[in-house]
Biopython code that builds the backbone (N, CA, C, O; Angstrom):
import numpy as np
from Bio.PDB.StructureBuilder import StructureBuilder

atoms = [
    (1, "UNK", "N", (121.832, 24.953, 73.192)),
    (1, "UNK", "CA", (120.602, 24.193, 73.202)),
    (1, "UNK", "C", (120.905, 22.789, 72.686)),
    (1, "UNK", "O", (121.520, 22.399, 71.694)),
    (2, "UNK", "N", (120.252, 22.131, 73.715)),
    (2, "UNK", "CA", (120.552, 20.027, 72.582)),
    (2, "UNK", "C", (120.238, 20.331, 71.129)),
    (2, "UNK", "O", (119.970, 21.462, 70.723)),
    (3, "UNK", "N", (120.281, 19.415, 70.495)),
    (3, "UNK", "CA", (120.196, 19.177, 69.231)),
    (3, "UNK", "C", (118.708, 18.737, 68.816)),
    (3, "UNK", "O", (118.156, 18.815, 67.718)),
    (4, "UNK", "N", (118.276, 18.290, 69.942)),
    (4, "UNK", "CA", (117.085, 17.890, 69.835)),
    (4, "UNK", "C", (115.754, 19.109, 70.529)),
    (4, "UNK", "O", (114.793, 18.629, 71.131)),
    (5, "UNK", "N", (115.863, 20.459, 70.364)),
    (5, "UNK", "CA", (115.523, 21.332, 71.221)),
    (5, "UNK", "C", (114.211, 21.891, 69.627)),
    (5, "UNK", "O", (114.556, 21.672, 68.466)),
    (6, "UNK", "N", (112.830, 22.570, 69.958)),
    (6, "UNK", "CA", (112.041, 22.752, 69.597)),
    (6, "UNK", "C", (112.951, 24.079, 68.812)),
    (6, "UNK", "O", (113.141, 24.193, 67.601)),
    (7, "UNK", "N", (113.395, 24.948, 69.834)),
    (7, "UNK", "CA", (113.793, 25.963, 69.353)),
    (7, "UNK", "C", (114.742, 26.427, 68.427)),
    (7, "UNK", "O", (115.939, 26.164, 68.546)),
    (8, "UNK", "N", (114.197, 27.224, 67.345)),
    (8, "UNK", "CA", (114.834, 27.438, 66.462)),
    (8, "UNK", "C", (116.318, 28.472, 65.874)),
    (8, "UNK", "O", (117.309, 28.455, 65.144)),
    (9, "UNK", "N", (115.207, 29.635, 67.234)),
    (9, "UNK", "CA", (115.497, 31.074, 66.721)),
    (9, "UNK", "C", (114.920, 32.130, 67.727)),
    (9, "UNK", "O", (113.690, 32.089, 67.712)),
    (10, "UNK", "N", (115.388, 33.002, 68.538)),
    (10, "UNK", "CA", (114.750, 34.293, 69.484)),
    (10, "UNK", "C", (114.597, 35.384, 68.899)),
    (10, "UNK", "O", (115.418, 36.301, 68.908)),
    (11, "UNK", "N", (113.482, 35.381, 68.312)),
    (11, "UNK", "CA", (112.697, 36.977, 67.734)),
    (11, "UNK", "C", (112.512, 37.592, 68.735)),
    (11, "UNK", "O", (111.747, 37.086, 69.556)),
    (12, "UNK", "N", (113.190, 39.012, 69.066)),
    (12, "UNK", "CA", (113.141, 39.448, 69.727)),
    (12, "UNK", "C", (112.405, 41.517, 69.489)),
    (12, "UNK", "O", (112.990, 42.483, 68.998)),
    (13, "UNK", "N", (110.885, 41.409, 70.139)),
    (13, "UNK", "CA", (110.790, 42.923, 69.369)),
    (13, "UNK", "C", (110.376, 43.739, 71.038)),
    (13, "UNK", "O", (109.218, 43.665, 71.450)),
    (14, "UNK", "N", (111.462, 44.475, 71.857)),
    (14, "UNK", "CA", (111.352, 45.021, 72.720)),
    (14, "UNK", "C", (112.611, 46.339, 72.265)),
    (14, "UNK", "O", (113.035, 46.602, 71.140)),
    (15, "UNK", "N", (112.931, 46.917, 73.454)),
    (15, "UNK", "CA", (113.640, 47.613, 73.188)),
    (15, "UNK", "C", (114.949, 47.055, 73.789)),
    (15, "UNK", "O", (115.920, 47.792, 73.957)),
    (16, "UNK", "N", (114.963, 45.623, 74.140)),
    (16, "UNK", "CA", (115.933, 45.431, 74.498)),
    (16, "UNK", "C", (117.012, 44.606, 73.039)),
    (16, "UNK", "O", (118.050, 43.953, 73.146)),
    (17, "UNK", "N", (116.282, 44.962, 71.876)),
    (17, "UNK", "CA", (116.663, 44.234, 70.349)),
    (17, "UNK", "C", (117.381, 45.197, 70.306)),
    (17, "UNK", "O", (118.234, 44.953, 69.453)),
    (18, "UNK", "N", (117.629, 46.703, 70.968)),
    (18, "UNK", "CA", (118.708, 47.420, 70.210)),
    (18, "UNK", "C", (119.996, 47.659, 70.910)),
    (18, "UNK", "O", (120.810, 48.575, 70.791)),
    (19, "UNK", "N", (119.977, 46.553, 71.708)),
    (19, "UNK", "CA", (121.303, 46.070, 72.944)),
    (19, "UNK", "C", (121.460, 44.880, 72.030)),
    (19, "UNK", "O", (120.914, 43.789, 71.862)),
    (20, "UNK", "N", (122.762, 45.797, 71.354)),
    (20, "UNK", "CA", (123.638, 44.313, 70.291)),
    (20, "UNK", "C", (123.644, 43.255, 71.453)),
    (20, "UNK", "O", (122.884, 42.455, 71.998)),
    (21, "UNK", "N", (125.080, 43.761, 71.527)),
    (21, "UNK", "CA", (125.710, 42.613, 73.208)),
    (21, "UNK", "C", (124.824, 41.859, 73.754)),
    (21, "UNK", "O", (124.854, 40.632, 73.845)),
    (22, "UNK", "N", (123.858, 42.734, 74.203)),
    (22, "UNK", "CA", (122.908, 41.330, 74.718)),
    (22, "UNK", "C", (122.590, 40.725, 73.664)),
    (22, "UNK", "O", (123.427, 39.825, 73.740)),
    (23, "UNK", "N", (122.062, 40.524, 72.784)),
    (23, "UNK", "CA", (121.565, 39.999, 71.799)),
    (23, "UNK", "C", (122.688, 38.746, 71.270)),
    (23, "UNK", "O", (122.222, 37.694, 70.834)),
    (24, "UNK", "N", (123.504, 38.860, 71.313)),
    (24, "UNK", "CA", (124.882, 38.484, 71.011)),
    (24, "UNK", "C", (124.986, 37.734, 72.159)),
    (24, "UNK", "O", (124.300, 36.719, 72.044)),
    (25, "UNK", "N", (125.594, 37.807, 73.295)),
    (25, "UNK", "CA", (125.133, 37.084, 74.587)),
    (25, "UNK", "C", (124.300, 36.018, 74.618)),
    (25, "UNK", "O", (124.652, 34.879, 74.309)),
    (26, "UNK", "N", (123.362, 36.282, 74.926)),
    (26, "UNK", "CA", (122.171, 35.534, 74.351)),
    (26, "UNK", "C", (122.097, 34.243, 73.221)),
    (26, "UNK", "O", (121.778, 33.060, 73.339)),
    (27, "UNK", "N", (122.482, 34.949, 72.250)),
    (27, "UNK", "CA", (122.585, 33.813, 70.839)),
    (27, "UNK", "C", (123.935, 33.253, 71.560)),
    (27, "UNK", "O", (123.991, 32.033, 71.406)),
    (28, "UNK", "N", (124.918, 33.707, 72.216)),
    (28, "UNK", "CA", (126.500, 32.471, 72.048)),
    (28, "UNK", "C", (125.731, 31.114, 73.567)),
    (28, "UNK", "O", (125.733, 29.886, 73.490)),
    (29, "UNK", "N", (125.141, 32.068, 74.850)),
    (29, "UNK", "CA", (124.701, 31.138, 75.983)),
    (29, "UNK", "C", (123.741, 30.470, 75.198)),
    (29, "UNK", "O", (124.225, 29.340, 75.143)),
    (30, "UNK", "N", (122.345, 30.432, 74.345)),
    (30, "UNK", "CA", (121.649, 29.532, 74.299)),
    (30, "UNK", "C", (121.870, 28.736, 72.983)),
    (30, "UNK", "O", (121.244, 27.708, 72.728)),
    (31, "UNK", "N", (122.942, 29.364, 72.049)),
    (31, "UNK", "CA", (123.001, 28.417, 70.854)),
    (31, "UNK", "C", (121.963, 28.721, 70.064)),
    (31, "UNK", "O", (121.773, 27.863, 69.202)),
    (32, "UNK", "N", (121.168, 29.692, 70.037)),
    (32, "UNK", "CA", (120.044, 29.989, 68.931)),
    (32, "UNK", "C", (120.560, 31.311, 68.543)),
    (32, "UNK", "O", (121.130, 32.123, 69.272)),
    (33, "UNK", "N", (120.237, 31.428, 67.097)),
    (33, "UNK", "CA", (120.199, 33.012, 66.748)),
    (33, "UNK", "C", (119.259, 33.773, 67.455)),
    (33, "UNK", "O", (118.225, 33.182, 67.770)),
    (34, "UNK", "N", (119.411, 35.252, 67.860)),
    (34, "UNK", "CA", (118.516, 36.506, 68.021)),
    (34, "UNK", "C", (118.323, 37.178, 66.950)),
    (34, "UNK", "O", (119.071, 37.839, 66.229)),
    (35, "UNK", "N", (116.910, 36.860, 66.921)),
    (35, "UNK", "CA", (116.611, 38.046, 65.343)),
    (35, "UNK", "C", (115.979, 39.457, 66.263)),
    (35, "UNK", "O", (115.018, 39.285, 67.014)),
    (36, "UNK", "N", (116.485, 40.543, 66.145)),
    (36, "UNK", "CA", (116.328, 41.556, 66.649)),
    (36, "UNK", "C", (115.579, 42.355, 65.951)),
    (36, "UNK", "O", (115.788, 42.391, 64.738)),
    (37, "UNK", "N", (114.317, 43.359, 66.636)),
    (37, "UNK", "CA", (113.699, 43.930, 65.642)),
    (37, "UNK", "C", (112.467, 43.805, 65.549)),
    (37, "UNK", "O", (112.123, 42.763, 66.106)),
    (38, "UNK", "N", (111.445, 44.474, 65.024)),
    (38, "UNK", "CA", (111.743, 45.936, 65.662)),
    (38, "UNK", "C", (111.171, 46.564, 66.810)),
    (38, "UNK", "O", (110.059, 46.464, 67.329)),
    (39, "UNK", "N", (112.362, 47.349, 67.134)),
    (39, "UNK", "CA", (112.085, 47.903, 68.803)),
    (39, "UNK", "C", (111.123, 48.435, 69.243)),
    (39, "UNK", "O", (111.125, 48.567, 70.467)),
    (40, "UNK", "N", (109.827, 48.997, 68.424)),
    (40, "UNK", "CA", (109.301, 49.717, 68.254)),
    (40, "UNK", "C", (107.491, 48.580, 68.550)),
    (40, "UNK", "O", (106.440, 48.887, 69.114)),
    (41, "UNK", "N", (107.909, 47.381, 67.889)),
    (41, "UNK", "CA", (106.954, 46.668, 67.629)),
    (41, "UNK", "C", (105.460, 46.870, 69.001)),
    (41, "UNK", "O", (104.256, 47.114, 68.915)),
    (42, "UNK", "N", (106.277, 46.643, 69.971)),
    (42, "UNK", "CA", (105.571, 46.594, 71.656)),
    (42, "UNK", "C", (104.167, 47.616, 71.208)),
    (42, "UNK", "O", (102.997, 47.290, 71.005)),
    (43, "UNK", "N", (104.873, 49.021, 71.157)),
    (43, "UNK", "CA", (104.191, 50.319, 71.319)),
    (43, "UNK", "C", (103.309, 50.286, 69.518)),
    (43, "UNK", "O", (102.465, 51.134, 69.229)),
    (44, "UNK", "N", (103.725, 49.191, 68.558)),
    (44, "UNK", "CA", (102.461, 49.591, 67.636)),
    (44, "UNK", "C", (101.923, 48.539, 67.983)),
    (44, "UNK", "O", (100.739, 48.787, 68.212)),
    (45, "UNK", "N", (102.122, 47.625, 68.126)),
    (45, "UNK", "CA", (100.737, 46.481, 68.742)),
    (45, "UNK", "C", (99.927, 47.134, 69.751)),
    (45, "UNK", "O", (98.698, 47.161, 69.692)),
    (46, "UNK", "N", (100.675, 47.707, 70.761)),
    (46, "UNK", "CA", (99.522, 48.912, 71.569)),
    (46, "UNK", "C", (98.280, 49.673, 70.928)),
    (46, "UNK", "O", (97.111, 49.884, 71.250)),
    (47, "UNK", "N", (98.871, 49.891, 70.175)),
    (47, "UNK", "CA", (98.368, 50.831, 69.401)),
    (47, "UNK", "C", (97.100, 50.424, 68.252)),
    (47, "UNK", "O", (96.111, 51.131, 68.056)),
    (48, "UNK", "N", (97.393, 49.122, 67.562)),
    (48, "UNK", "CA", (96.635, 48.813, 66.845)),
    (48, "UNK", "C", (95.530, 47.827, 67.771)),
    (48, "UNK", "O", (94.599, 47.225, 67.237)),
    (49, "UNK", "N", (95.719, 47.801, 68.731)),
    (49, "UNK", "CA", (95.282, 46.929, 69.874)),
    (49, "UNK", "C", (93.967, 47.852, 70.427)),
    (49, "UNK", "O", (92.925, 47.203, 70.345)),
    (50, "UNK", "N", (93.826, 48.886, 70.838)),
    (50, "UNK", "CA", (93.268, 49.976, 71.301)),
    (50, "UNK", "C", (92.530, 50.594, 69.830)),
    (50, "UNK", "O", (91.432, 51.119, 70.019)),
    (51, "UNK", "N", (92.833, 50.583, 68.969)),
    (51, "UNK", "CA", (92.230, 51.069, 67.872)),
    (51, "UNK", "C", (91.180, 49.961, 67.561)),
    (51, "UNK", "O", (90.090, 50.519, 67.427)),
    (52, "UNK", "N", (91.078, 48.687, 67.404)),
    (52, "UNK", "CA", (90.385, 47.759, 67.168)),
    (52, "UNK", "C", (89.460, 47.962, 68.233)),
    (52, "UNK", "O", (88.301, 48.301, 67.996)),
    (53, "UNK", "N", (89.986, 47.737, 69.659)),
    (53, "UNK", "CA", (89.077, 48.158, 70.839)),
    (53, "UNK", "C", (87.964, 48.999, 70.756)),
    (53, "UNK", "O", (86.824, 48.865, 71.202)),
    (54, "UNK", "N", (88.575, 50.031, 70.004)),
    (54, "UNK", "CA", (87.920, 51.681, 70.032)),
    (54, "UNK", "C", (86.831, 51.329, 68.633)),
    (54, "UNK", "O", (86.004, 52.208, 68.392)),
    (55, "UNK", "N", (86.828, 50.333, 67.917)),
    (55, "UNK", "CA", (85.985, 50.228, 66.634)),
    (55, "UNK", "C", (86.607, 50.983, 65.842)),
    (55, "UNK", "O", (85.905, 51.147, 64.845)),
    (56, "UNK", "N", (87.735, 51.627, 65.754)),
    (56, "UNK", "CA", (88.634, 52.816, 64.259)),
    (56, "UNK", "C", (88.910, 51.674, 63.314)),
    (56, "UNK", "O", (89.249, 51.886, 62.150)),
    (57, "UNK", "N", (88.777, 50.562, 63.773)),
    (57, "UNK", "CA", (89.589, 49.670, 62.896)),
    (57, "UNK", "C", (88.459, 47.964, 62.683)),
    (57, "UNK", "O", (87.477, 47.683, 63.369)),
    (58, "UNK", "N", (88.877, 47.372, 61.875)),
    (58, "UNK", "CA", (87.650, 45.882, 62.379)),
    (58, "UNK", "C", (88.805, 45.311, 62.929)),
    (58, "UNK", "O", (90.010, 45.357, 62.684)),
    (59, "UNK", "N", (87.685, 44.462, 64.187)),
    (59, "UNK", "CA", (88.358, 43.589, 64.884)),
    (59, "UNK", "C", (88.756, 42.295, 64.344)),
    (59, "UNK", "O", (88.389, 41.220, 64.819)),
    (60, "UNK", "N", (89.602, 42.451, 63.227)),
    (60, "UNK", "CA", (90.452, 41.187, 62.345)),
    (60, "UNK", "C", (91.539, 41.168, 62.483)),
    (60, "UNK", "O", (92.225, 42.161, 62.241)),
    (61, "UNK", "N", (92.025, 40.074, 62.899)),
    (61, "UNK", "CA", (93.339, 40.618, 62.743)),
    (61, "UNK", "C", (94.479, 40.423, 61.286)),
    (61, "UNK", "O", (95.685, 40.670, 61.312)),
    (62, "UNK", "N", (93.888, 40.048, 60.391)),
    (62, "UNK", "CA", (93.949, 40.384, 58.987)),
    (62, "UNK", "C", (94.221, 42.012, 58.964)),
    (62, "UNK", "O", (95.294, 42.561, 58.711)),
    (63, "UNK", "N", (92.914, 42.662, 59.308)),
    (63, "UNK", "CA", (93.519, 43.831, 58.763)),
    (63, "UNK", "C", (94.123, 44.357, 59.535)),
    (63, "UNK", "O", (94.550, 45.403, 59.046)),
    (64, "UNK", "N", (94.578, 44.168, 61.011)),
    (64, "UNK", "CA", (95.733, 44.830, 61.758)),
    (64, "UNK", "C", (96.926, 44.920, 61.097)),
    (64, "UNK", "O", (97.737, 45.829, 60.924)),
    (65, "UNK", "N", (96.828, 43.369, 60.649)),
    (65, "UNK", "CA", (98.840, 43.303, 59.842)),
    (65, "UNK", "C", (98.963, 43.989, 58.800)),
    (65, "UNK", "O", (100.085, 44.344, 58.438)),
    (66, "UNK", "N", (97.160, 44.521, 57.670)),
    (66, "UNK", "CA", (97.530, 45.461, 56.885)),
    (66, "UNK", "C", (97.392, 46.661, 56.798)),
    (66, "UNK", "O", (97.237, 47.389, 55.817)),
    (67, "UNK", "N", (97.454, 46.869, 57.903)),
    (67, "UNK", "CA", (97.473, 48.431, 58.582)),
    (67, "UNK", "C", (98.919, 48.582, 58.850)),
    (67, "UNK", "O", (99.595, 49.453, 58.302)),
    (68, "UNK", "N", (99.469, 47.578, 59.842)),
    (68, "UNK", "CA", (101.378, 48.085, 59.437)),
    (68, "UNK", "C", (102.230, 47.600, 58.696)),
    (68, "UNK", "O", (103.445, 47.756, 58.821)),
    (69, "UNK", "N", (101.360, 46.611, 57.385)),
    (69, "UNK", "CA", (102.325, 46.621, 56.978)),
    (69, "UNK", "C", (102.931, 44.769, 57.254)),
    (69, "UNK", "O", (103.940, 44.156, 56.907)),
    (70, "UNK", "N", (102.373, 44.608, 57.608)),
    (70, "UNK", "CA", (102.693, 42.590, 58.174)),
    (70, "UNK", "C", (102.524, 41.811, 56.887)),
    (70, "UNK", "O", (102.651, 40.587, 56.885)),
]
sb = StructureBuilder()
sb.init_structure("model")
sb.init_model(0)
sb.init_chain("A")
sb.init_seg("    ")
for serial, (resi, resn, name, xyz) in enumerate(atoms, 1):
    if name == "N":
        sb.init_residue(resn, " ", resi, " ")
    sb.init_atom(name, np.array(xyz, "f"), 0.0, 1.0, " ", f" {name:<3s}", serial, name[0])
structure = sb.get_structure()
């Protein structure tokens, strides 16, 4: 990446964070670190996503992040 590039850093939360190599790949072609992690993230944002929907939860998203934990 130029020197002059916005980007800092690729947080990456799929399941493709638990493919070192790529991850590694990735950080040497674009010159940014991959922060990997966690793989899992996708399927609880689903989750807390649909619960808010459903009214189990208030629609804040304050208390989403302290429901897992954010």
């Amino acid at each position: 990446m130029p020197a002059d590039s916005a980007v800092g850093r690729s947080r990456w939360c799929t399941s493709s964070a638990a493919d070192r190599l790529l991850c590694q790949l990735t950080a040497d072609a674009t010159r940014v670190p991959v922060i990997a992690g966690p793989v899992e993230a996708s399927a609880v944002g689903n989750v807390v996503t649909q619960a808010r929907r459903a009214g189990a939860i208030p629609d804040d998203v304050a208390a989403a992040r302290a429901l897992i934990g954010h």
